[in-house]
Backbone as CSV, one residue per row, in Angstrom:
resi,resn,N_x,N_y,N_z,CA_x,CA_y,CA_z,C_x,C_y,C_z
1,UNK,37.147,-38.679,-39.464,35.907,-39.019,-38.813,35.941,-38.642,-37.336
2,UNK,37.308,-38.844,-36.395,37.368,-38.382,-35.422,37.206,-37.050,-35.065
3,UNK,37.764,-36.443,-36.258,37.880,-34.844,-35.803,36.000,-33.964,-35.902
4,UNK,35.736,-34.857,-37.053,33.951,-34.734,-37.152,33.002,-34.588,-35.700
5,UNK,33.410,-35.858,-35.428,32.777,-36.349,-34.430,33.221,-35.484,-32.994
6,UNK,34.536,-34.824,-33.119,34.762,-33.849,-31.858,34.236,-33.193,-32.264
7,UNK,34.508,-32.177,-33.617,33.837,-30.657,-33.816,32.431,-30.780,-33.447
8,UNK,31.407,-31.673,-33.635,29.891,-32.100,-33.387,29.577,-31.976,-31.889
9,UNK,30.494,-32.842,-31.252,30.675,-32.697,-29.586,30.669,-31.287,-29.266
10,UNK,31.702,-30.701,-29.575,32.070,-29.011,-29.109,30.603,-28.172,-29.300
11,UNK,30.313,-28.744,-30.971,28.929,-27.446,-30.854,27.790,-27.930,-30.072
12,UNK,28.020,-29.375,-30.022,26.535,-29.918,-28.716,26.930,-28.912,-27.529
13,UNK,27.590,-29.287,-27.123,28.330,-28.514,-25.963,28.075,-27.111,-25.349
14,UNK,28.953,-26.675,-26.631,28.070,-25.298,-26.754,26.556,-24.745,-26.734
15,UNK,25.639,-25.755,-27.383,24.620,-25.509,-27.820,23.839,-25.908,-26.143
16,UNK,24.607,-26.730,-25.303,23.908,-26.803,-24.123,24.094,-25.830,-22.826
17,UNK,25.199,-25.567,-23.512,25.829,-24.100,-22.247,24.377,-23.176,-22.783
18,UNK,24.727,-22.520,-24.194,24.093,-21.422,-24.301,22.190,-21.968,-23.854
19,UNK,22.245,-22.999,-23.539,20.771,-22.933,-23.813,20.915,-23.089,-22.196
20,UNK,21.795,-23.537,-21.475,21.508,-23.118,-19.984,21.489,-22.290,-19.026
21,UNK,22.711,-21.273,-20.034,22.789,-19.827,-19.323,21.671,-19.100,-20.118
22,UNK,21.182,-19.511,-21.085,19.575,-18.497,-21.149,18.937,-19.208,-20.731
23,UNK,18.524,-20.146,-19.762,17.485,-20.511,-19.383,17.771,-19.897,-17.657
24,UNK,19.410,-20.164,-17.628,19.469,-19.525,-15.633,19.146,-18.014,-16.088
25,UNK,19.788,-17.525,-17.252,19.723,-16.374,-16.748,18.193,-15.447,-17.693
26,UNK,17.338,-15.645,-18.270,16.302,-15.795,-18.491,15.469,-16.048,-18.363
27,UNK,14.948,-17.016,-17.023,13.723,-17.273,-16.743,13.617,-16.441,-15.549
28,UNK,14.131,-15.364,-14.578,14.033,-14.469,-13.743,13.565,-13.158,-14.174
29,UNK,14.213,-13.128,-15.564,13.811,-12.074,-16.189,12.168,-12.309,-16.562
30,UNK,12.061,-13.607,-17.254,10.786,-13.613,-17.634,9.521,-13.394,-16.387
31,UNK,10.108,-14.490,-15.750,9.135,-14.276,-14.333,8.922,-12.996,-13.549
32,UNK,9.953,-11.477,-13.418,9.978,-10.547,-13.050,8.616,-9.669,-13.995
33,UNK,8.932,-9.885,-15.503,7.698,-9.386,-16.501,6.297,-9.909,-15.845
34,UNK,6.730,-11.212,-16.284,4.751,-11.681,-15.343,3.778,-11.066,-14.270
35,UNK,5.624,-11.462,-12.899,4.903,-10.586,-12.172,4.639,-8.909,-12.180
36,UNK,4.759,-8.663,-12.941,4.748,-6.871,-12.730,3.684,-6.690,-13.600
37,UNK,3.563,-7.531,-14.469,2.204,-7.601,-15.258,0.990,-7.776,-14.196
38,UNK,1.289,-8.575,-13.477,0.270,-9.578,-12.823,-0.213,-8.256,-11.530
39,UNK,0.921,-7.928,-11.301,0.817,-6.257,-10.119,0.135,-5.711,-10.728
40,UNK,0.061,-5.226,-12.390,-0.726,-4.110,-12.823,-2.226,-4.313,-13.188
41,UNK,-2.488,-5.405,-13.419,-3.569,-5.847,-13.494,-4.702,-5.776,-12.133
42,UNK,-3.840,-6.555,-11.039,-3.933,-6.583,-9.623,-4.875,-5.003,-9.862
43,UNK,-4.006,-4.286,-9.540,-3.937,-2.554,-9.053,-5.279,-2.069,-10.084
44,UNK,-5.085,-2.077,-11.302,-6.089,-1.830,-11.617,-7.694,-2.209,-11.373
45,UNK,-7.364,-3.299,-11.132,-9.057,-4.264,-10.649,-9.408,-4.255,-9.282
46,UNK,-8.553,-3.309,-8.135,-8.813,-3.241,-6.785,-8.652,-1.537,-7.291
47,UNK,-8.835,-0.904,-7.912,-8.852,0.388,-8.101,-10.194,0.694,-9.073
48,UNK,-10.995,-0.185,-9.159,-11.749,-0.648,-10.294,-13.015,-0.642,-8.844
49,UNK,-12.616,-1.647,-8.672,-13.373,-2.043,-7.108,-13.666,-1.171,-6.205
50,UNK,-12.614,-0.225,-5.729,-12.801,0.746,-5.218,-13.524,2.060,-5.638
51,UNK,-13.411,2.363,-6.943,-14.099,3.280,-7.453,-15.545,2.924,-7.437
52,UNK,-16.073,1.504,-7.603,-17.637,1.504,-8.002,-17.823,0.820,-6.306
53,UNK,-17.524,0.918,-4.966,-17.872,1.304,-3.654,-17.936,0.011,-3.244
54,UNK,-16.885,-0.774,-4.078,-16.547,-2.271,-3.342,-15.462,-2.499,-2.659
55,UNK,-15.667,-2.059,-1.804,-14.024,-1.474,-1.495,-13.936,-3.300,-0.503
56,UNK,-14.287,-3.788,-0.140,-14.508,-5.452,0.758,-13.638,-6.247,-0.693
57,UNK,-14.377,-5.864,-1.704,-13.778,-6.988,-2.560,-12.332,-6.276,-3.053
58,UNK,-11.689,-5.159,-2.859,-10.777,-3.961,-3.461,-9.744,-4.351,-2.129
59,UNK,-10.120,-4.610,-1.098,-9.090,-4.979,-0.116,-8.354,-6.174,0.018
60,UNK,-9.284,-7.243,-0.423,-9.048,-8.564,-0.914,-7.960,-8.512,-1.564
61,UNK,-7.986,-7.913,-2.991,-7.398,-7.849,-4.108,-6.018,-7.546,-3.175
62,UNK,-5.778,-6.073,-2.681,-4.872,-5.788,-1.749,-4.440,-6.551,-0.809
63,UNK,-5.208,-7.660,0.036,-4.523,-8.279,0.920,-3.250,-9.566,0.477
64,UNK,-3.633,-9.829,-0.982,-3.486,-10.878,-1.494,-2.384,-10.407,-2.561
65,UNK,-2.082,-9.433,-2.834,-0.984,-8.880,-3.878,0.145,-9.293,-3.358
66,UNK,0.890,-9.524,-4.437,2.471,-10.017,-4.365,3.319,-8.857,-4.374
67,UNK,3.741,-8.297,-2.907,4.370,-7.496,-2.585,5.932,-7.009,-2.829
68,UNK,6.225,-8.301,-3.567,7.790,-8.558,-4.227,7.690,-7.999,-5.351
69,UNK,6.940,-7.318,-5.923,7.140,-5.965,-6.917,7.172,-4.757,-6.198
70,UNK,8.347,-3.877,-6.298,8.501,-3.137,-5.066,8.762,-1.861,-5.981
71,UNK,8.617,-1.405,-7.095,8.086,-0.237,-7.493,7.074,-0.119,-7.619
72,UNK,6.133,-0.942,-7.469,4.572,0.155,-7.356,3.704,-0.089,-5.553
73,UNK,4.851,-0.199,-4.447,4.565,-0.414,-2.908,3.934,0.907,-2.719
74,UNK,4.548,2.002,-3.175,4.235,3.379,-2.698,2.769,3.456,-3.226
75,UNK,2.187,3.346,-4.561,0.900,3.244,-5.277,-0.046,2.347,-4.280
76,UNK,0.177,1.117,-3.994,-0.504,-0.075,-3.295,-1.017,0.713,-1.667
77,UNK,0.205,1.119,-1.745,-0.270,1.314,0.069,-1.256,2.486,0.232
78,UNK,-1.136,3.799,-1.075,-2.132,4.713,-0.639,-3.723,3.983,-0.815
79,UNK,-3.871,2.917,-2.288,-4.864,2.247,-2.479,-5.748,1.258,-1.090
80,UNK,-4.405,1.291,-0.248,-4.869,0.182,0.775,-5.803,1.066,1.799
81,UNK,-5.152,2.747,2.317,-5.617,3.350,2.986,-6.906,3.915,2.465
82,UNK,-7.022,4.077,1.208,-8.406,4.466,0.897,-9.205,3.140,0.705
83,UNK,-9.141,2.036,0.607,-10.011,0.821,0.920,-10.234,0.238,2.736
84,UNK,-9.293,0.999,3.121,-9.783,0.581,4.856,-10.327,1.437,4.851
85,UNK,-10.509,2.946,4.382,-11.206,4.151,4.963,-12.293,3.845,4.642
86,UNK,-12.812,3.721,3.279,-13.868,3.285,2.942,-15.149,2.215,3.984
87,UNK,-13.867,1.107,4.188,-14.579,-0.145,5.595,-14.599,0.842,6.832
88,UNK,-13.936,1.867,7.249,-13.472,2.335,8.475,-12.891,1.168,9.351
89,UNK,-11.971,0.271,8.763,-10.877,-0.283,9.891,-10.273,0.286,10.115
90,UNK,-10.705,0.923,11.475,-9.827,1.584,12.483,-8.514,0.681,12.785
91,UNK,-8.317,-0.532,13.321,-7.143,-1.418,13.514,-5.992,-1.213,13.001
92,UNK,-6.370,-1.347,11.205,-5.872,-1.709,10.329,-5.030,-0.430,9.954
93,UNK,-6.194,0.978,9.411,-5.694,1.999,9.492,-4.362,2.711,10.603
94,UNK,-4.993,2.282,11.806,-3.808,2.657,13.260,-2.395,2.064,12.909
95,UNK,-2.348,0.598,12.404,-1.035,0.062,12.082,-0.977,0.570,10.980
96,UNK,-1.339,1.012,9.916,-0.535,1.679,8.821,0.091,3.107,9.269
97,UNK,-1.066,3.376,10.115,-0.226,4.569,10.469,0.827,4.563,11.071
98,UNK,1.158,4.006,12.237,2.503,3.617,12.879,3.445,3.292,12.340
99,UNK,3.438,2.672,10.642,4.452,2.270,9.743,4.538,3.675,8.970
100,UNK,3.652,4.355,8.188,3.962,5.056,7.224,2.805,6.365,7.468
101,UNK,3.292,7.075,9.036,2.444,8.494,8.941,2.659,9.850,7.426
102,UNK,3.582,9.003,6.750,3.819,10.334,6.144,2.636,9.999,4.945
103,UNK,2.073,8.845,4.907,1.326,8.930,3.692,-0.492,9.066,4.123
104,UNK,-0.495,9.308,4.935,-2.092,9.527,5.373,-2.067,11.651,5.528
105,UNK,-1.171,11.995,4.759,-1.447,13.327,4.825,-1.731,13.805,3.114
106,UNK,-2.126,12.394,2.489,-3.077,12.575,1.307,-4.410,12.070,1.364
107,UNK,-4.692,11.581,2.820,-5.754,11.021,2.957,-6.276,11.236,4.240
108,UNK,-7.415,12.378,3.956,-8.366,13.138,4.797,-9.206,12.118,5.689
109,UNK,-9.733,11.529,4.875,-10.979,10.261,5.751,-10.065,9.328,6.473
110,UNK,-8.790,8.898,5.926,-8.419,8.089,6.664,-7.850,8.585,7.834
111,UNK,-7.510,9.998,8.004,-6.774,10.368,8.744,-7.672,10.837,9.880
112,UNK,-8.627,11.348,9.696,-9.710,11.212,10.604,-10.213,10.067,11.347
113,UNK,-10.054,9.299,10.500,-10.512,8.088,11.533,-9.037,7.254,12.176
114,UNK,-7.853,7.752,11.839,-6.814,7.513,12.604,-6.756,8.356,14.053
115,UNK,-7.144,9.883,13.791,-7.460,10.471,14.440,-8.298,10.399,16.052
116,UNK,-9.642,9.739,15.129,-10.692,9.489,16.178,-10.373,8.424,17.011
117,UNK,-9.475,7.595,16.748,-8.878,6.570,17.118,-7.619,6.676,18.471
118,UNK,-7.020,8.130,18.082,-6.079,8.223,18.771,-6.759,8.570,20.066
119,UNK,-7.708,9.677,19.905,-8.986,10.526,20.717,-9.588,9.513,21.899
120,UNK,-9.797,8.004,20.952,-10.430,6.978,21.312,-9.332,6.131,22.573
121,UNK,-8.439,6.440,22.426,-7.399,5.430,23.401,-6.767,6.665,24.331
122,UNK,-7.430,8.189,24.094,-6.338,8.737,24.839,-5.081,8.982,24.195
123,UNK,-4.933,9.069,23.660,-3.278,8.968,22.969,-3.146,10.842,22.720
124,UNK,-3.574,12.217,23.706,-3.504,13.014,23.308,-2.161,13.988,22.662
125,UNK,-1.423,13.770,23.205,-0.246,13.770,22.800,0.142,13.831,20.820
126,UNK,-0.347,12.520,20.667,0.131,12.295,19.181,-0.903,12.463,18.720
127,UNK,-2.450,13.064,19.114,-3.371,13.359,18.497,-2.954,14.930,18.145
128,UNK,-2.452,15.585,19.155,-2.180,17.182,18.545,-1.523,17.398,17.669
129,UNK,-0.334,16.625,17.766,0.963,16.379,17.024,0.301,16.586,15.063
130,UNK,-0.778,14.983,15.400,-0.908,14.862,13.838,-2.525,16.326,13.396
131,UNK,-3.087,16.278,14.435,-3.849,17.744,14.140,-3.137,18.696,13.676
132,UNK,-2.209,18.975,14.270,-1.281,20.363,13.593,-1.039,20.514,12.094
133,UNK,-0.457,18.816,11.610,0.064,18.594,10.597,-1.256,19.238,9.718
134,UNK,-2.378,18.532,10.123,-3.601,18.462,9.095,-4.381,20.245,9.182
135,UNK,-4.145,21.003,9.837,-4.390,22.046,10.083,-4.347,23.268,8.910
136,UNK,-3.269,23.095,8.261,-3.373,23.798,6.870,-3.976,23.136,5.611
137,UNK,-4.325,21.861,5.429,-4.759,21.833,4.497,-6.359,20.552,4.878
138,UNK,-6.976,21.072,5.603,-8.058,20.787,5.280,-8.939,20.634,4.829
139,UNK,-9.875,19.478,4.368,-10.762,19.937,2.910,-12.168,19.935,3.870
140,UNK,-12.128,19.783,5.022,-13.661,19.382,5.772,-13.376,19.633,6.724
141,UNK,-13.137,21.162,7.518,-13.155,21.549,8.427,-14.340,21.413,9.353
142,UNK,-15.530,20.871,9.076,-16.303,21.224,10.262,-16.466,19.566,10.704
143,UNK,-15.580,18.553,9.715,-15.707,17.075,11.062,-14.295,17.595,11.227
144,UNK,-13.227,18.136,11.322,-12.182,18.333,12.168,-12.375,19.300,13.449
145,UNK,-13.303,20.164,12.810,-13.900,20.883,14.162,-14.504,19.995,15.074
146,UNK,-15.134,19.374,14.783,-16.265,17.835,15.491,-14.303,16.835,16.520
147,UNK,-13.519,16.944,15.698,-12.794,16.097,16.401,-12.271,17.367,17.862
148,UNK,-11.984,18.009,17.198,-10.995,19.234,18.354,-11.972,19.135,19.575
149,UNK,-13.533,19.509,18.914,-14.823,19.895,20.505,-14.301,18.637,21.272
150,UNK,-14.384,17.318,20.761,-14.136,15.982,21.303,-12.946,15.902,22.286
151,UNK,-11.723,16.647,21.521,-10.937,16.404,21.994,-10.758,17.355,23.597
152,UNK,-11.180,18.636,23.337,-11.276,19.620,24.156,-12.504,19.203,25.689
153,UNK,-13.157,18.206,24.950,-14.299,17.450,25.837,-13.417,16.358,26.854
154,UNK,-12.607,15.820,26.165,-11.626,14.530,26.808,-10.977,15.209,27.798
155,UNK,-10.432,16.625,27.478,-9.312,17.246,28.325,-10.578,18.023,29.421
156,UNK,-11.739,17.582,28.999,-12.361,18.340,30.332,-12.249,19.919,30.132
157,UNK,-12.113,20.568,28.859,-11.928,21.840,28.497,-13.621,22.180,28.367
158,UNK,-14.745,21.674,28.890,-15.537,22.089,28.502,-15.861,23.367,28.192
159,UNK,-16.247,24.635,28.805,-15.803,26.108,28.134,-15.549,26.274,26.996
160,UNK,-14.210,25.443,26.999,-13.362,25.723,25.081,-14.066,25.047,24.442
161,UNK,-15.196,23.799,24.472,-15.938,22.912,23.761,-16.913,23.816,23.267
C-alpha cells in the first residue's frame, strides 16, 4: 500500500512538473501567435483605411500598434509614411525622416513634403543632399521642378529661378 501510494505521488508529481513547464514554457509561445495575429489584422485594416482615403482613421490604427512584433516594423513604417503623407504631417514626416532616410526613397509625396520642409527651415544643405538622391528616379518632375525654382528663390538665384 505504501509503495502504491508513492508510485501515485511520483506520477502527481510528474503530472505537475509537466503541466508547469508547458504552461512556463507555452504560454509565450501562445501569446507571441496572438500577437502577430493581432499585427496582421492591425496592418491590414490601416491598409484598408488607407486605400479608401481614411488615412486619420489608418494612422490611428498605426499609432496604436504593438510594436513588439518586430518582423513586420519594416512593412508598418512605410504604411506610416504614406498615412502622414496623405495628412501632410510635416512634423511627423521630418522625425521619421531623421530616423529612417533610407525609406522615404519609396515614397515620392512624402519625400516632397520632407523636402518642402527642409526648404521651409533653411536646412539647404541636406535639402540638396536628399534632391540628388531623388533626381534619378522621379515620377513627378514638374512639383520637383516647383521645389528646385523655390529653392534657387531662397538662395536668391533669381536668374536661375
Amino acid at each position: 500500500m505504501k509503495q502504491h501510494r508513492t508510485v501515485r505521488l511520483i506520477i502527481i508529481g510528474a503530472l505537475i512538473l509537466l503541466t508547469g513547464g508547458g504552461v512556463y514554457f507555452g504560454l509565450p509561445a501562445i501569446r507571441a501567435v496572438i500577437k502577430e495575429s493581432r499585427d496582421k489584422t492591425a496592418y491590414t485594416e490601416a491598409k484598408t483605411f488607407l486605400n479608401d482615403q481614411r488615412a486619420a482613421k489608418a494612422f490611428e490604427i498605426i499609432r496604436m500598434r504593438d510594436s513588439s512584433v518586430p518582423d513586420r516594423n519594416s512593412e508598418w513604417l512605410h504604411l506610416e509614411i504614406e498615412a502622414l503623407s496623405a495628412l501632410g504631417n510635416v512634423g511627423r514626416l521630418s522625425a521619421l525622416y531623421d530616423r529612417h532616410p533610407e525609406a522615404f526613397m519609396q515614397h515620392e509625396k512624402g519625400s516632397m513634403i520632407v523636402a518642402r520642409a527642409m526648404l521651409a527651415t533653411g536646412d539647404m544643405k541636406s535639402y540638396v543632399t536628399f534632391r540628388k538622391a531623388w533626381e534619378s528616379q522621379e515620377k513627378q518632375p514638374e512639383l520637383w521642378f516647383a521645389l528646385d525654382v523655390d529653392a534657387l528663390i531662397l538662395q536668391q538665384d533669381t536668374a536661375g529661378a
